[in-house]
Structure formats: structure tokens, C-alpha cells
C-alpha positions in Angstrom: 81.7 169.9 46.6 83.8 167.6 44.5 86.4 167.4 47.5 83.2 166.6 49.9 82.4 163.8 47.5 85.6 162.4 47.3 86.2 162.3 51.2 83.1 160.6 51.4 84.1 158.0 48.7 87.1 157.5 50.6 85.6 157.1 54.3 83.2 154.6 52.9 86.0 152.4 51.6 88.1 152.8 55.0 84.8 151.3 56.5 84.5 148.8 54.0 87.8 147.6 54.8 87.2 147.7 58.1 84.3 145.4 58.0 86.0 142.9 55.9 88.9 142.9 58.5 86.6 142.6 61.4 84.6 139.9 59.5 87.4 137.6 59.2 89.1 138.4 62.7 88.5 135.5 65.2 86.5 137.9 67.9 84.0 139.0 64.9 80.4 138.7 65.9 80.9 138.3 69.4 80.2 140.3 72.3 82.4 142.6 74.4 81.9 140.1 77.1 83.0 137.3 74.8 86.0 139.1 73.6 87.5 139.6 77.1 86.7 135.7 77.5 89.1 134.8 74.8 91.8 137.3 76.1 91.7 135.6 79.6 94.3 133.6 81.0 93.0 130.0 82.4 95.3 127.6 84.4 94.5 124.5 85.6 97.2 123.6 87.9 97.4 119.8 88.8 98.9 117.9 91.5 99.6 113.6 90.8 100.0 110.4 92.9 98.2 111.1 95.9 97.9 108.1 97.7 101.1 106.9 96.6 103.1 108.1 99.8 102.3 110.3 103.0 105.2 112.5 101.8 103.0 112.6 98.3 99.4 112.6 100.1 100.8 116.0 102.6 102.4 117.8 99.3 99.8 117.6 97.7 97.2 119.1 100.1 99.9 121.7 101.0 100.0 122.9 97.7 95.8 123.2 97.8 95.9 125.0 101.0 98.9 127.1 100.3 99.6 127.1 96.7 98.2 127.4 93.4 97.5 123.6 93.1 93.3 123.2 91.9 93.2 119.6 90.8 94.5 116.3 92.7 95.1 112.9 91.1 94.4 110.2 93.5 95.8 106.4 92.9 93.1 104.3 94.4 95.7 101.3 94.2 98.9 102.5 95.8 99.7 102.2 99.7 98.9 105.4 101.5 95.0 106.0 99.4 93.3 105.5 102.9 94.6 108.7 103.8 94.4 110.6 101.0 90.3 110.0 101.3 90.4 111.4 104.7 92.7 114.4 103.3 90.5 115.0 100.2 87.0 115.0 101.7 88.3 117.4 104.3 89.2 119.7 101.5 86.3 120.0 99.6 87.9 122.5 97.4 90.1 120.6 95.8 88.8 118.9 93.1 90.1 115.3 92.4 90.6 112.9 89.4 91.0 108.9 89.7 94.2 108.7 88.6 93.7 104.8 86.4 97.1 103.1 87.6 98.2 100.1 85.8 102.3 100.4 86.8 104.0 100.1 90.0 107.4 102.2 88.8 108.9 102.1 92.0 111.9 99.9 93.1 110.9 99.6 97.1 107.5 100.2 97.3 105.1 98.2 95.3 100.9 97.9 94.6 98.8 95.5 92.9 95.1 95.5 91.1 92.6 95.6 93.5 90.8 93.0 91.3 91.9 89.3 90.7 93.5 90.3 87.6 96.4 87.9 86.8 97.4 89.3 83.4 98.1 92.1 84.7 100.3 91.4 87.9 104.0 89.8 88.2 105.2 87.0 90.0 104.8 89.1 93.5 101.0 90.4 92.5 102.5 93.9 91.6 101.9 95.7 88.6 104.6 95.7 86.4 106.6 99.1 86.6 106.8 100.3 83.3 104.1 100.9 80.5 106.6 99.3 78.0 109.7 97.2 78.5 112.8 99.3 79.0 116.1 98.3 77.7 118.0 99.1 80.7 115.5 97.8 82.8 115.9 94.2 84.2 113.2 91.1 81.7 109.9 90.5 82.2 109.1 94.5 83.8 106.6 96.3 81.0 103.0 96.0 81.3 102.5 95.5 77.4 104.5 92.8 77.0 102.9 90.7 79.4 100.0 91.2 77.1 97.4 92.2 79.8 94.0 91.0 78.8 91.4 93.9 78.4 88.4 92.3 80.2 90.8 92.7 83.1 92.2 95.8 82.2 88.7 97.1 82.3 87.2 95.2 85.3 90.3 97.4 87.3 90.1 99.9 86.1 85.7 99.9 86.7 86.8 99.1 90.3 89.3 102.1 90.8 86.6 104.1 89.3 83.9 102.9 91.8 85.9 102.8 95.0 87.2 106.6 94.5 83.4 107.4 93.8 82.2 105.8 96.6 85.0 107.3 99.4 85.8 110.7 97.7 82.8 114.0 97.6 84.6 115.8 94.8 85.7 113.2 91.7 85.0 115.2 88.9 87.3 113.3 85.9 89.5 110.6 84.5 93.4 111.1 84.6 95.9 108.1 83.5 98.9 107.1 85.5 102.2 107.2 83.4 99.8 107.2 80.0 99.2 103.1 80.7 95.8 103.3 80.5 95.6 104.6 77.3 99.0 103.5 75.6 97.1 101.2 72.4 93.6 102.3 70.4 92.0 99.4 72.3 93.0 100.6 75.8 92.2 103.9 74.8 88.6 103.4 73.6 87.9 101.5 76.6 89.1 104.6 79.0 86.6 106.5 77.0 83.6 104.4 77.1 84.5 104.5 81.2 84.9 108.1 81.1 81.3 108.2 79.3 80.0 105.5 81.4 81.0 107.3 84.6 80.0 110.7 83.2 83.7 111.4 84.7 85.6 113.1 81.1 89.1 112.5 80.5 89.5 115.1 77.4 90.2 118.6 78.1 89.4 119.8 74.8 90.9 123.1 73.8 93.3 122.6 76.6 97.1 123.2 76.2 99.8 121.8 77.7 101.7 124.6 79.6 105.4 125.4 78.4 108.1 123.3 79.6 109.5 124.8 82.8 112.3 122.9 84.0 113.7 119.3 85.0 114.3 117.0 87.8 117.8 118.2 87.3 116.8 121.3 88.6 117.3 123.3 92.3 114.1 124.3 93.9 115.3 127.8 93.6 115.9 127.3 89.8 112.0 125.8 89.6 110.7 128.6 90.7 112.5 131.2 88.8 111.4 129.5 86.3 108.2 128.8 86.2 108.2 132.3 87.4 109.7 132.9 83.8 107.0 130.5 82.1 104.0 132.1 83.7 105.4 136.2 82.5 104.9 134.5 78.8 101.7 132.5 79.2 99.7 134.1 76.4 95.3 133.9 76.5 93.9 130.8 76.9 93.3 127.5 79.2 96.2 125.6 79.8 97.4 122.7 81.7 100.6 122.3 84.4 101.2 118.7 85.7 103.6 118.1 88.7 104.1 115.6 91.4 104.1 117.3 94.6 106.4 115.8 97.4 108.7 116.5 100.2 112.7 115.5 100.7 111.9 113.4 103.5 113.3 109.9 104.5 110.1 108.1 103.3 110.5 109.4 99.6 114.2 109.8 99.3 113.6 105.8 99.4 111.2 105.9 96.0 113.1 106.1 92.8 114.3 103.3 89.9 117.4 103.2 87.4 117.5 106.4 86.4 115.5 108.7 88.2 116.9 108.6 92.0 116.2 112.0 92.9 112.5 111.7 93.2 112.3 113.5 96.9 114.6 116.5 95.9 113.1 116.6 92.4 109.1 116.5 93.9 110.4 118.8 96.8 111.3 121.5 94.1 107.9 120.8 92.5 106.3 121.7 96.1 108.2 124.6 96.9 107.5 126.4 93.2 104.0 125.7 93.6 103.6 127.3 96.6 106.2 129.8 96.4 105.2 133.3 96.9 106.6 135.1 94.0 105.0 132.6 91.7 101.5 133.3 93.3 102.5 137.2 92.9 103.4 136.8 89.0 99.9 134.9 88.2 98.0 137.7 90.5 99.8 140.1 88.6 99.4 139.1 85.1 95.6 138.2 86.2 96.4 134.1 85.3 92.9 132.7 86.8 93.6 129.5 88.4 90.8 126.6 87.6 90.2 122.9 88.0 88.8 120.3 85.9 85.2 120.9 87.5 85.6 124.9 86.5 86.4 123.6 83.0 83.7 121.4 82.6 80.7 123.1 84.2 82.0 126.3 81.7 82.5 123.9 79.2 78.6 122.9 79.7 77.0 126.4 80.0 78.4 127.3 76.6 76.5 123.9 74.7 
């Protein structure tokens, strides 16, 4: 009897121990269906800078149509946007950001504002190429030190908004070119009374950036191994993979500046590991659900 007792004494403690472990776990109180949520593997995968090239513009739809690619960033200013329209609204599936431009980074191919917004042009009506000036770069070449005026920031940056809106079926969200957009407070709060405005977010909240998985340095074969290697360690939750998508083609074996000459081979890696079978074998294997901005949102939504 007294041994009955005292295995009953000490089974109500286990329990009581149990339920002050399960109380202060993250998954307490929620569901079985809720548990398996938060052990789920979300990537948004996102291609930039269509529009700024063909090479760019066909990369990036290949990696849609063939890849893992679920989100595409479109630069209403830059040379080649007519097309990417036409490419976009035939693939409905891909969801697409307005990528807010406010630099022209390449050395032999240039784009302007699309407004008559002086303060924010150089002497040949281009944007300037970098967000900041650079000190190996040549005078008079960053964007903050021409001291843009906001009223014009935000009158091109309204009309990027407005043109992608009207051409483009699937703009779901705000992106910013090269971090311009946002680089002070003031520029910042301005994006996000747009993005409000617009009802087109820029936050991703609760949204990591995914692991580093290489450089420009890099041979496409060595890009894919290892983002083969980053995607075997990607542990539960929504994260975030930026590339730029391209092809080592004439037309972008031109694009580059001081520093940073191997943009085709670089952009060509980018498009071979996203679309490279053994990558889309490791996320099907490890059960990595590939989302865009929309399928964040929309979830995002349900749950408030």
C-alpha cells in the first residue's frame, strides 16, 4: 500500500514537471496542426533586375519555368522593362515586386527617372551609380551626395509604382534596388508610407535571410554544390534567397564597373544553381516548400 502511494506521489510529480516543461516550450497551447507549421521549411526564392537586360529579363523567367525561382523584381526604369511586361504577364505564376531604382551602377549601359527629376540625375540624365560615393570610384558618382530632394525621390518612385501596376497582372510588393531607396530614416519612411499607400508591403516580418552560399568568385559548379550544402542545413522556418539571374552572353559580359567585371559568369552561375537539378532534388527531399511574397502575405493575412 505504502509503495502504491509512493508511485503515485512520484507519477504525479513526473506530470507536474511535464506540464511546467510543456508550458514554457514555444509549441505549448497549440495544435498538432500548428506544431507541424512551425517545423516547416519556407523559402522564398527571389530573382532581381528584370528589365535591366534581355540576358537578365530570359534568366529570370528560366529560372520560373525551370527552377526554383517564385518571386521576380522588375526595374520599371532600366532599358529592356518593355519586355519583361510581356514576359511577366505571360507567366502569371510568377509573382513580381517593383524593384524602386534610384542607381544606374553600370559603366555601358545607363537609365534615368522616368519623372523630370533633376536632383536626382547627372549631367547625362542618368542616375548616379552608386547609393553612396565610393572612394575608388571617379567624383561626383553617389546618389546621396548629390543631395536628391525627397519630393522628387517620391514623385519617382509614385511613378515606378504606378506604371508596374498598370502593365504587370501579378505586383504583389515593394523591393529596393541596391538599398537606395531606403538608405536614410527619411527615405525610408517615405518607402513605407508608399508601401501602405499602394497596399504593396515591403517588410517580410519574421523572414530570415538565408545563409551565405557563395561569391561572384565562384564556378557555377562550386554554386551549386553549395547551395546544395546550404539548403541540407536550412533549419524550420521562412527564409529569404536573393540572386540576380543572368546568362554569359555578349550582351552582359559588357555590364560591370571597377571592381565587379565578372557580372555574366557570376549571374550565369546564379542561373545554373537555381535551376540545377540536384538543388531541386535536395529541397524535394528535405521537403523545403518553395513560396513567393503573395504566399507570405495572404498566410500572413489568414493568421490576423
Amino acid at each position: 500500500m505504502l509503495l502504491c502511494r509512493r508511485e503515485n506521489s512520484i507519477c504525479l510529480a513526473i506530470a507536474a514537471l511535464a506540464g511546467l516543461y510543456l508550458a514554457g516550450s514555444p509549441n505549448a497551447g497549440l495544435s498538432a496542426q500548428d506544431r507541424a507549421d512551425n517545423r516547416r521549411i519556407r523559402l522564398i526564392v527571389r530573382a532581381d533586375d528584370i528589365g535591366s537586360s534581355h540576358a537578365a529579363n530570359v534568366a529570370c523567367i528560366r529560372t520560373y519555368q525551370e527552377g526554383i525561382a517564385r518571386s521576380a523584381e522588375v526595374m520599371v526604369p532600366a532599358p529592356w522593362f518593355n519586355e519583361a511586361v510581356k514576359m511577366l504577364n505571360e507567366n502569371p505564376g510568377l509573382d513580381v515586386g517593383v524593384h524602386l531604382t534610384l542607381t544606374s551602377e553600370w559603366d555601358n549601359c545607363k537609365w534615368g527617372p522616368i519623372t523630370r527629376s533633376p536632383s536626382l540625375m547627372d549631367q547625362q540624365g542618368h542616375f548616379y551609380p552608386m547609393t553612396s560615393q565610393r572612394s575608388d570610384f571617379p567624383p561626383n558618382t553617389g546618389f546621396l551626395q548629390a543631395n536628391p530632394k525627397v519630393e522628387e525621390v517620391e514623385k519617382e518612385l509614385r511613378a515606378q509604382i504606378e506604371l508596374a501596376k498598370a502593365k504587370i497582372k501579378n505586383v504583389s510588393h515593394l523591393s529596393c534596388h541596391m538599398g537606395t531607396p531606403v538608405c536614410t530614416p527619411q527615405l525610408q519612411a517615405l518607402v513605407e508610407r508608399l508601401s501602405a499607400e499602394y497596399a504593396l508591403p515591403v517588410n517580410t516580418p519574421g523572414v530570415r535571410p538565408a545563409p551565405n552560399w557563395g561569391d561572384s568568385d565562384m564556378t557555377a559548379e562550386q554554386r551549386e554544390q553549395a547551395m546544395v550544402k546550404m539548403l541540407e542545413q536550412l533549419g524550420p522556418g521562412t527564409w529569404l534567397l536573393v540572386e540576380h539571374p543572368g546568362i554569359d552572353c555578349p550582351e552582359m559580359q559588357a555590364l560591370g564597373h571597377k571592381g565587379y567585371w565578372n557580372v555574366a559568369a557570376h549571374r550565369d552561375a546564379v542561373t545554373r544553381a537555381f535551376t540545377s537539378p540536384k538543388v531541386k532534388e535536395t529541397i524535394e527531399k528535405r521537403g523545403i516548400e518553395l513560396v513567393s511574397y503573395r504566399d507570405l502575405y495572404e498566410r500572413l493575412r489568414k493568421e490576423n
